[in-house]
N, C-alpha and C positions, 0 to 999 in steps of 0.2 A: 456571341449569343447573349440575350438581356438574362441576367443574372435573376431577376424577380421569374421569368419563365422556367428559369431552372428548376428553384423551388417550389414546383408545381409537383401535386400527387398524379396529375393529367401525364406530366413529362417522365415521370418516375416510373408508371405503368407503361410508356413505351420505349422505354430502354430498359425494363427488367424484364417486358412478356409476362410474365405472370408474377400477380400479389396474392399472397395468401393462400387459404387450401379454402375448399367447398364448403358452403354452407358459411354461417355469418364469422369473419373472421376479431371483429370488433367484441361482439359479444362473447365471444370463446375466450379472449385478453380479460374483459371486465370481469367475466366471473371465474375465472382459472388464476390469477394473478393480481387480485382487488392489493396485495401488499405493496407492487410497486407503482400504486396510482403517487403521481409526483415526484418519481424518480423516473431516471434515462440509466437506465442500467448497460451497459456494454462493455461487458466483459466476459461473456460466455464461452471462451477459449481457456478460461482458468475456472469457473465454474457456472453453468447455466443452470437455470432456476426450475425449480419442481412445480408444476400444478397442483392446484389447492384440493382438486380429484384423489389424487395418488394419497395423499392425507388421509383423506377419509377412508378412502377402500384400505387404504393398509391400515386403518385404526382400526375400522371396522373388523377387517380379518384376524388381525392380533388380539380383539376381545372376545371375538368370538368362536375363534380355534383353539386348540391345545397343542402348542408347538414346545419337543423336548430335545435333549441332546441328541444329536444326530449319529452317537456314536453308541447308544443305548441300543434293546429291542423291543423296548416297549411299544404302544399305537401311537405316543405323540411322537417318541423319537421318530417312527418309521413315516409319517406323515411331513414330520423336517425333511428326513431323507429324501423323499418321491419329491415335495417341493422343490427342492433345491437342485436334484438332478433336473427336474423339468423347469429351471431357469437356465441353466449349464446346456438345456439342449436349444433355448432359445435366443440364448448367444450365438452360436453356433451359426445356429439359420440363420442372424441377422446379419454378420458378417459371409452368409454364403460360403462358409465350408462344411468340410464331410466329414461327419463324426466319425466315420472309420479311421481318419486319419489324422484326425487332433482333438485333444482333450482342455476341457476348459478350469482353469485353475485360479481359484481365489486369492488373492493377496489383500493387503491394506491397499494398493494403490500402484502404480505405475512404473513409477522407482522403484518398491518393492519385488515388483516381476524384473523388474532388469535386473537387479541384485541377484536375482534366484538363478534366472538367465546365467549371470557371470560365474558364482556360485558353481554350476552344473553341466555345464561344457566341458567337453572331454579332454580340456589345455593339455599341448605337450610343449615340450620346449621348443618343437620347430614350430608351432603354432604363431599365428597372426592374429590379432585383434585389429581393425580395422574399422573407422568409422568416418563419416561424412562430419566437418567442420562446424557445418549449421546442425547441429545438432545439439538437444537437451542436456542440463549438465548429467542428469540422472543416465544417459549414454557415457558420456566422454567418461563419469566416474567409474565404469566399469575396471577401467585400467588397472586402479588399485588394486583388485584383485585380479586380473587375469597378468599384471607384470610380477606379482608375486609367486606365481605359479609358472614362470617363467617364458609365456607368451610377450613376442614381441608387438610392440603398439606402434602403429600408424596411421595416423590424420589424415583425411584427405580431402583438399580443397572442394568445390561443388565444380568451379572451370577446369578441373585439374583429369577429376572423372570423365566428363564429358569432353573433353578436348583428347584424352588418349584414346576412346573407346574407338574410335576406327586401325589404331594400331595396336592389334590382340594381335594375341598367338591363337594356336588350336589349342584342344585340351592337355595336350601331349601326354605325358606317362600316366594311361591312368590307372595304374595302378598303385602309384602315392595315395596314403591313405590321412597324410596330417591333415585332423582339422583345423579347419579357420574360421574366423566368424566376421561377417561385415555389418554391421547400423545405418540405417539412413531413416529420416523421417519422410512419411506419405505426405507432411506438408509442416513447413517451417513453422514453428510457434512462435518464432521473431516476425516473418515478412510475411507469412501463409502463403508462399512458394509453392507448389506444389512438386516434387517428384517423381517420374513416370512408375508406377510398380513393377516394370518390364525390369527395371535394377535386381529383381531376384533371379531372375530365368538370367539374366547377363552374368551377374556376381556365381551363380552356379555353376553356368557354363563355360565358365572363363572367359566373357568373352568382353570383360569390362576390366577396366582400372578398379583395383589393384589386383583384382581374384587372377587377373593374366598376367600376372609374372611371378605368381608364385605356385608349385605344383602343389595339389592336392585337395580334399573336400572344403569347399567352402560354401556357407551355407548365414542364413540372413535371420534378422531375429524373428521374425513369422516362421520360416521353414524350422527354427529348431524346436518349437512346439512339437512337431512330430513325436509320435510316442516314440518312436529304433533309435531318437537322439540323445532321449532324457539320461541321465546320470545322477545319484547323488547318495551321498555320507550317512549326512545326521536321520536321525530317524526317532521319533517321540511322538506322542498324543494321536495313537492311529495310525501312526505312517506304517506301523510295524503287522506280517501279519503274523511273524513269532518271535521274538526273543529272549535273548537268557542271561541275566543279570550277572550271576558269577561264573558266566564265558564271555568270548569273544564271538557270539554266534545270533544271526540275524538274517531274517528273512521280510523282502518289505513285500506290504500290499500289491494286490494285483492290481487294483487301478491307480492310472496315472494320478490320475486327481489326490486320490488318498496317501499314494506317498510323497507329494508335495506340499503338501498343505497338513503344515507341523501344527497340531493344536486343534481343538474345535473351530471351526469358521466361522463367521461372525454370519449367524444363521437368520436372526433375524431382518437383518441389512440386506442380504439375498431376495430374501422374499420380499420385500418394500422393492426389490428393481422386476420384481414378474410384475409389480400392478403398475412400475414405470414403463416398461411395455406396450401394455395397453393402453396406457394413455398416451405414450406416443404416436401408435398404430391410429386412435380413437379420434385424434386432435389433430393429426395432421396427414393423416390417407398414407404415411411413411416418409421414407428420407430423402424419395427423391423430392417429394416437396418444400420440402425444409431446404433442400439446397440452391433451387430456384431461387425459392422467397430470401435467404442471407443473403447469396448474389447479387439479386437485385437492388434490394438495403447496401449491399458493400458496393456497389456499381454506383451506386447514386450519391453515396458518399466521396468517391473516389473524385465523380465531377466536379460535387459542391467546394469540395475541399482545393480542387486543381486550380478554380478558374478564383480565387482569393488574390488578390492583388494587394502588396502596400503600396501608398502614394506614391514611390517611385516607382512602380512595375517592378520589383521584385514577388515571385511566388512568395506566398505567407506558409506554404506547407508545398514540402516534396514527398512523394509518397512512394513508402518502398514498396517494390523490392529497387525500383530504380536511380533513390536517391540516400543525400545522408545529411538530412537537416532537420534537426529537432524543432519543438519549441516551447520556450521556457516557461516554467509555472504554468502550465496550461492542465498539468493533473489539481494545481490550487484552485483554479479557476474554475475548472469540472467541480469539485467537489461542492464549491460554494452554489452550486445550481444543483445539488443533487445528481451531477451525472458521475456514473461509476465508471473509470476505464482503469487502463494498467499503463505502468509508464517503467523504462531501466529497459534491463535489457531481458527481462522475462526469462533470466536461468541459463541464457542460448551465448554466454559468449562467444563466440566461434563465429554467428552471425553477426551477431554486434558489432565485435571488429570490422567487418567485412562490409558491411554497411557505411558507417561511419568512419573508417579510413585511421582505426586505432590498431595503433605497432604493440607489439607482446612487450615492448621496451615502456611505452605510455602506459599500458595497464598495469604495469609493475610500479609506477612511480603514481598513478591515481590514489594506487594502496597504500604506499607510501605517504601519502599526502591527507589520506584519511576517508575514500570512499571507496565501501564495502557493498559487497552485493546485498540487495534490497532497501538502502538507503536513500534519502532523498535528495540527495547532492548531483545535480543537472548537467554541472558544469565544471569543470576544472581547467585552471589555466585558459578559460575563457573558449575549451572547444565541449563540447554534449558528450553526455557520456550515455546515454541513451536514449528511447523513443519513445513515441505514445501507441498503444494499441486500441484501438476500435475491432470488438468481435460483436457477432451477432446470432440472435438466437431465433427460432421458429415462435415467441411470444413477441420479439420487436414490431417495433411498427414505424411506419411510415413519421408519425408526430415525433418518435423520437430522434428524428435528424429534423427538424424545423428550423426556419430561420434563426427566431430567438437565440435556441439553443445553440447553434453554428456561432453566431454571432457571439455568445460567452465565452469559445473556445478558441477567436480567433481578434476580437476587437482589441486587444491589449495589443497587437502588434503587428494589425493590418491598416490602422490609420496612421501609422509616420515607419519610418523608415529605421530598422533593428537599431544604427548603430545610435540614432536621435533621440532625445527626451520629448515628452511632447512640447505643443507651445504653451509659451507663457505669455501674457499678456499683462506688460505694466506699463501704463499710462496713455494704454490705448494705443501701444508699439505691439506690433507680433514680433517674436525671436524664436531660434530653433537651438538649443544650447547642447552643448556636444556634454555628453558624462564627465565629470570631473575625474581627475586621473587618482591613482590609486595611492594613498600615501605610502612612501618607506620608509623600513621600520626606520628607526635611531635611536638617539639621545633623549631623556626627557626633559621638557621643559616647562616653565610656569605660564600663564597668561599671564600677560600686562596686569596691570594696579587694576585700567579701565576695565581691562575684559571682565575681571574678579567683583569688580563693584558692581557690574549690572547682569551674575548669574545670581538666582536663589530659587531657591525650593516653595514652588506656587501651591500643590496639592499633594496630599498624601492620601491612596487608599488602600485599605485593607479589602481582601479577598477572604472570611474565617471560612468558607465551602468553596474547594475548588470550584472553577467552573459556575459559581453561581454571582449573583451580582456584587456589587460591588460598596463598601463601606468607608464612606469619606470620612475625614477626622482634620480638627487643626493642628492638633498632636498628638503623638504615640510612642509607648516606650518602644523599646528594641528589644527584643529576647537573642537567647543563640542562634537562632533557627531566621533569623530575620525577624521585621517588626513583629510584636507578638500575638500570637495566634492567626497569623497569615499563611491561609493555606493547613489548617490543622485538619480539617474535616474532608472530609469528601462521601459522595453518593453513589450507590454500588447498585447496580444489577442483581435480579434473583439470582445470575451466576458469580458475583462478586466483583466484575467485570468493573472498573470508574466508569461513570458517565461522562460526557465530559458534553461542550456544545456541539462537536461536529455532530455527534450523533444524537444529540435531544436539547434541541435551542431554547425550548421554554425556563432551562435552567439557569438564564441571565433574569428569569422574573420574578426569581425567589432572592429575595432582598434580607440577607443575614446581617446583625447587628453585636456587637460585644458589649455586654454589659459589665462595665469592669466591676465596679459598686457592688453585685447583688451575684457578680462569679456564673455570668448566664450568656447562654448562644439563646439569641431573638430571633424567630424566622417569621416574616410574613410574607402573602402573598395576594394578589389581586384572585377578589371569590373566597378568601380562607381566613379564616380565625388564626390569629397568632399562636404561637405555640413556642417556649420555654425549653432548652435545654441546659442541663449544669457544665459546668464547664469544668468543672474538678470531674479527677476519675474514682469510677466505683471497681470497688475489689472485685465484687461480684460479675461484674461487664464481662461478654465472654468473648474472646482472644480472636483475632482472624487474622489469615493470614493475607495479602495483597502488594499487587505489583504497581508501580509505578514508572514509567520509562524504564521498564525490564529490570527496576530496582523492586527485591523484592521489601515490602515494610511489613513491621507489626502491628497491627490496627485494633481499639476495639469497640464494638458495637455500642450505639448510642440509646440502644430501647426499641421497643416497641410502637409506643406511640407517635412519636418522631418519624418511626418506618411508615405508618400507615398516612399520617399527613403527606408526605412527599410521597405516599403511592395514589394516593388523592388528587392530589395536583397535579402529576406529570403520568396519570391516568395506564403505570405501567406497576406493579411490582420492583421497589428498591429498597435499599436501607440507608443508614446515615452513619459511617464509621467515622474513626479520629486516630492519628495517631498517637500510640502508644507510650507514654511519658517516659517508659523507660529503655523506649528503643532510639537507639541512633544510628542516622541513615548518613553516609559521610558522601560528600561530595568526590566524583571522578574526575580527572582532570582529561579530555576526553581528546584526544588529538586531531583536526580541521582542517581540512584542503585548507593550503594555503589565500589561493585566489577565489575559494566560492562562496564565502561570507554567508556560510549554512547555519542550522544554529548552532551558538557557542555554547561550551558547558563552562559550569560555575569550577570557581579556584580550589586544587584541591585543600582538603585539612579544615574546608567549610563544614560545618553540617546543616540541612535541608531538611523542611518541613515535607509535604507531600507535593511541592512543586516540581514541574518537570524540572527543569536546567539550573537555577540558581536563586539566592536568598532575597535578590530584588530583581526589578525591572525599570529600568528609570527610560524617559522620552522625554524630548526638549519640543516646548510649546510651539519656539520659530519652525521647527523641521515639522509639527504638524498645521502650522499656517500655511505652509509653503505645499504641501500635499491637498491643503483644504483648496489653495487657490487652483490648484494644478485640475479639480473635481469641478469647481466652477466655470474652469474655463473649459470642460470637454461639452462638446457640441451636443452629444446626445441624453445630455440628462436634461430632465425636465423641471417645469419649476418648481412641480411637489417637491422632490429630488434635493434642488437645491436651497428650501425653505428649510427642510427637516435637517440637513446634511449642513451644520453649523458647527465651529470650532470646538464648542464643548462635545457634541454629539462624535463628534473624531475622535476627541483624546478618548472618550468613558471606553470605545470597540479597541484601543491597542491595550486596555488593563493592565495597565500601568502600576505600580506600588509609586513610585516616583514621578513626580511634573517638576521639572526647572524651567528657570526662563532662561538659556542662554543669548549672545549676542545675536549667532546666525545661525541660520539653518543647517543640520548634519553637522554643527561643531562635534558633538558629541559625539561622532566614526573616531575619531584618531585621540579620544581622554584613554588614560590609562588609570587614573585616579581620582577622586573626589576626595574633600576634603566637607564633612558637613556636620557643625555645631559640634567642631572638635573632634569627630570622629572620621577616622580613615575608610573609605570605600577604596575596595581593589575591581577593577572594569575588568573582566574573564573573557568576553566577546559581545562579538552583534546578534539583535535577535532573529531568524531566521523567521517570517511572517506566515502565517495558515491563513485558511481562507475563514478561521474564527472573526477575525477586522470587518468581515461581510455584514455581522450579525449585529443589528440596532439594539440594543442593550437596555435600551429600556420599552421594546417592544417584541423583541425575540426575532423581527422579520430579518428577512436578507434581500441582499441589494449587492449590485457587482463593485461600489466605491465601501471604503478607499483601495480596496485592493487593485482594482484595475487602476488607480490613476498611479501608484506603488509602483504596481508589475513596470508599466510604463516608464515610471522614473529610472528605476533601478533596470534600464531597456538590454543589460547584459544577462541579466537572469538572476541576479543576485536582490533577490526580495528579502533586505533585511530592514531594520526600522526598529529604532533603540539600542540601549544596553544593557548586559547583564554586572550585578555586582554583586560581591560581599563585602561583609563588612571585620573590622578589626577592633574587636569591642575592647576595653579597658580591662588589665586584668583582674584588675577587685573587683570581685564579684558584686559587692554590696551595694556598689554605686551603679546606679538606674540611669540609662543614656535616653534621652525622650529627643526624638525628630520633631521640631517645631515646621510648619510652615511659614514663609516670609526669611527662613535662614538665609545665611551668604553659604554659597556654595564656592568650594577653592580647587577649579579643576586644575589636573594637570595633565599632558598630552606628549605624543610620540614628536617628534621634531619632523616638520615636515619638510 
């Protein structure tokens, strides 16, 4: 089928049957959702998005009722109370059961109901805990505590279930009374699988693997909601309706709800989901429309995604639940397009494995090797260690699966073939160059005389605000921290949060300058008056606290006026911190799959300015020629494209501290040292690339090179591109090391 007729809304509406709910589904997006105008959000399986409605009505209600402790008896407590029972009953009806027979109980969240779950089950020691493989870790963690209380645990495959359930017993003795408890999810949060729910009436009746082969109650984590099943201990903040402090004597509440729910509830939060409700009910006529309309969005994706071919007919995406191939950098790739998805293995080991065809032995040695759950490490030893999810919400729409977009998420590695580079083109020869193989480790050794004589140090720039543009120099001293004041400052959020470019790009066009002379931060900006800050600290500055790469720093505030300039320009509320002259932040030496050349952290015994990874970043000019020709030669860039997209405009998006010229391209993978104007650099690792390279730097826009021609190059998944270094200053203090540009640089490398 022609591929352009796929991506048709014509084709889309006759293979989903129905788009949308009644009435204008267009207009209901524009003015319910004006936030994500320019983003493709898809990830509603880990959190979907509120309407701009519920905001108001619940601001509205909040200002203008009097809502108190729900545990008072005053008129505002008792007005909390009646509200919040009358959301508890309209949970209820939305999931279609009967308040005779189950009660609805507040938690923080998900995981916190299973805890409570594991918590309160009646464990004996002939008890079984039993759960389905594809399941959430906030399941399988249950164990911890019910193996503690001496219930046995047992895993169980999803073919394992199904493949026995024709060979049941009857119920037999039933008069065994040991409980058991079984987990299964109504639909995988890894593949979105679904489950039949007939697994309860089976797991009860014994008439399923595992509940048939063990006698006695067993029961699934929806039935032990039940009020005849509830159990539990602790008791505080309400739970109680008498006890007595210097006894051992307690009696708990008579409703379920109240002796589960330790503490006041977070009352206010309750009452924001009675007006989610309603706008649910209001927006989309209910849920069975909302399931249609994802359907259809996930049906049409599921094609678009199938029929992607690379130039040798391989699929460019297999799509689970039937397959087990990832693809790489493609969450970089989303991000630099604004679109939001999730990527790993989303919490669900058990499916992960299972998909992707990883032994309990391989995910022992990943760990080993240095990738943790929620990390961004794709690959190790060259196989996936997770996938990409695509969810969908009742506010998606059709535009946000459009060609364009399809095409960012899959261009890096649907025009050539995984294991290939793309082509290159010199002297008017096409070639197809297979990756160069990976050096091992060894010996170190020097370059030649030649090699030595034609590297040296072309540019140096200072970054003094994180994340903001960039300050060239022909030279610069070195402080401990790296060249000095690189990276001192950075730009926080009214929650204190860094700003950095993924999340607000216009901070590459605040142009900061060091004035050494006059002891001053310069900031200008296109539309703004320059503005002055000291660079020495005042006593009086007041102290904040802030993270960094999960490093927490001491920071402190740069003033007022400064704040409101930068809340001027980047049109949001921020401030301007620095760090703290008397805090020092030391370098971890951070341990890295060996084969996935993710980012490397900096040596430890370094100390670190506010940079994420390490005190420099150095890139070699050949290796960004060789990336610029790789961007000229792709077919679909255009001539604007490739007029704007010029060697300088490459080096400024890798922000760089360091430019060399070496002989060739990527010499710089296998240095382990520098040698510059006397001073020793130690090489800590490669740098692992973001989709920040996207971002034109002296214009704020984005564009899919260099990163796509990167991804490409580096066609195993390993998007790395430069090095990290520190440095080994001279002990005497007194003596001031200044990096000239035009230096001889004296690398040294791993023996290849």
């Amino acid at each position: 089928m022609d591929f352009h007729k796929l991506c048709t809304f014509d084709f889309f509406s006759q293979v989903s049957g129905h788009y949308g709910y009644e009435g204008n589904f267009q207009d209901m997006v524009e003015k319910e959702f004006r936030r994500i105008k320019g983003v493709t959000y898809l990830d509603h399986a880990a959190a979907t998005l509120y309407p701009e409605s519920v905001i108001q009505n619940y601001s509205q209600d909040i200002s203008t009722s009097l809502y108190g402790n729900p545990h008072s008896r005053s008129p505002s407590s008792r007005l909390t109370h009646d509200t919040v029972e009358r959301v508890r009953y309209r949970i209820l009806q939305h999931f279609s059961a009967d308040p005779e027979q189950y009660s609805v109980i507040f938690t923080s969240g998900c995981t916190a109901a299973l805890k409570l779950l594991a918590e309160t089950f009646p464990w004996r020691s002939e008890s079984v805990f039993s759960y389905l493989t594809d399941s959430h870790t906030s399941v399988v963690g249950m164990r911890a505590l019910t193996s503690g209380l001496g219930a046995t645990t047992l895993p169980v495959a999803p073919e394992d279930m199904e493949n026995t359930s024709k060979n049941t017993t009857s119920n037999g003795d039933i008069s065994c009374q040991t409980p058991h408890l079984f987990c299964f999810p109504a639909q995988s949060n890894f593949s979105g699988k679904k489950y039949p729910l007939s697994y309860v009436r089976g797991i009860q009746a014994r008439s399923l693997n595992p509940a048939s082969s063990y006698k006695g109650k067993w029961g699934t984590a929806g039935s032990h909601g039940r009020r005849s099943n509830v159990e539990k201990s602790y008791f505080g903040g309400g739970t109680a309706a008498a006890y007595l402090s210097g006894e051992d004597y307690y009696v708990p509440a008579e409703s379920t709800s109240d002796r589960f729910e330790d503490g006041t509830v977070s009352f206010l939060d309750i009452i924001a989901l009675n007006h989610s409700f309603d706008a649910l009910y209001k927006l989309t006529g209910g849920m069975q429309w909302v399931q249609q309309h994802t359907f259809g969005l996930a049906r049409f994706t599921y094609i678009i995604l199938s029929s992607l071919r690379h130039g040798s007919g391989r699929p460019v995406a297999q799509i689970y639940p039937t397959s087990s191939l990832t693809v790489p950098t493609v969450d970089r790739m989303a991000a630099l397009y604004n679109i939001h998805i999730r990527t790993g293995c989303f919490c669900n080991t058990g499916a992960c494995q299972a998909f992707l065809g990883i032994s309990n032995q391989q995910m022992k040695s990943n760990l080993q090797a240095g990738h943790v759950c929620g990390d961004d490490v794709d690959l190790v030893l060259g196989r996936p260690t997770g996938s990409v999810r695509v969810s969908f919400g009742f506010m998606s729409t059709f535009q946000d699966l459009d060609r364009e977009r399809i095409d960012a998420l899959t261009n890096s590695t649907s025009q050539r073939d995984a294991s290939l580079q793309p082509i290159t083109r010199e002297n008017g020869a096409t070639q197809e160059v297979k990756e160069a193989e990976e050096p091992r480790e060894g010996a170190e050794r020097s370059f030649g005389h030649e090699e030595e004589d034609g590297c040296s140090l072309t540019n140096i720039y200072i970054y003094p605000i994180k994340s903001c543009g960039a300050f060239e120099v022909q030279q610069w001293p070195l402080g401990p921290q790296g060249l000095l004041f690189d990276r001192s400052f950075m730009v926080v959020n009214v929650n204190g949060v860094c700003l950095s470019q993924k999340r607000e790009a216009r901070l590459c066009l605040i142009k900061p300058q060091i004035l050494l002379k006059s002891n001053q931060l310069l900031l200008t900006a296109s539309g703004m008056e320059s503005i002055c800050v000291p660079l020495e600290t005042k006593t009086q500055s007041q102290v904040c606290q802030s993270k960094v790469c999960g490093d927490r720093v001491e920071t402190l505030d740069c003033g007022d006026a400064v704040a409101q300039w930068l809340s001027d320009f980047l049109q949001q509320k921020c401030r301007l911190i620095r760090l703290s002259p008397d805090f020092t932040r030391d370098a971890r030496k951070k341990k890295q799959p060996e084969s996935s050349q993710g980012e490397a952290s900096s040596s430890s015994g370094s100390s670190l300015s506010l940079v994420n990874e390490a005190q420099y970043l150095v890139i070699n000019r050949a290796s960004v020629e060789h990336i610029h020709r790789l961007i000229h030669n792709r077919e679909e860039l255009n001539a604007d494209e490739r007029l704007v997209l010029d060697v300088e405009n490459v080096i400024t998006r890798f922000r760089a501290n360091l430019v060399v010229s070496a002989a060739e391209a990527f010499q710089e993978d296998n240095w382990s040292q520098l040698i510059i104007a006397d001073t020793r650099f130690v090489v800590s690792g490669q740098c692992g690339r973001c989709h920040m390279i996207g971002i034109d730097q002296e214009t704020g826009s984005k564009s899919k090179e260099p990163l796509m021609s990167l991804c490409a190059l580096r066609s195993k998944g390993k998007v790395t591109f430069g090095v990290y270094l520190s440095h080994q200053l001279p002990q005497d203090s007194n003596v001031t090391t200044i990096l000239k540009v035009g230096s001889r640089i004296q690398p040294k490398t791993l023996q290849t």
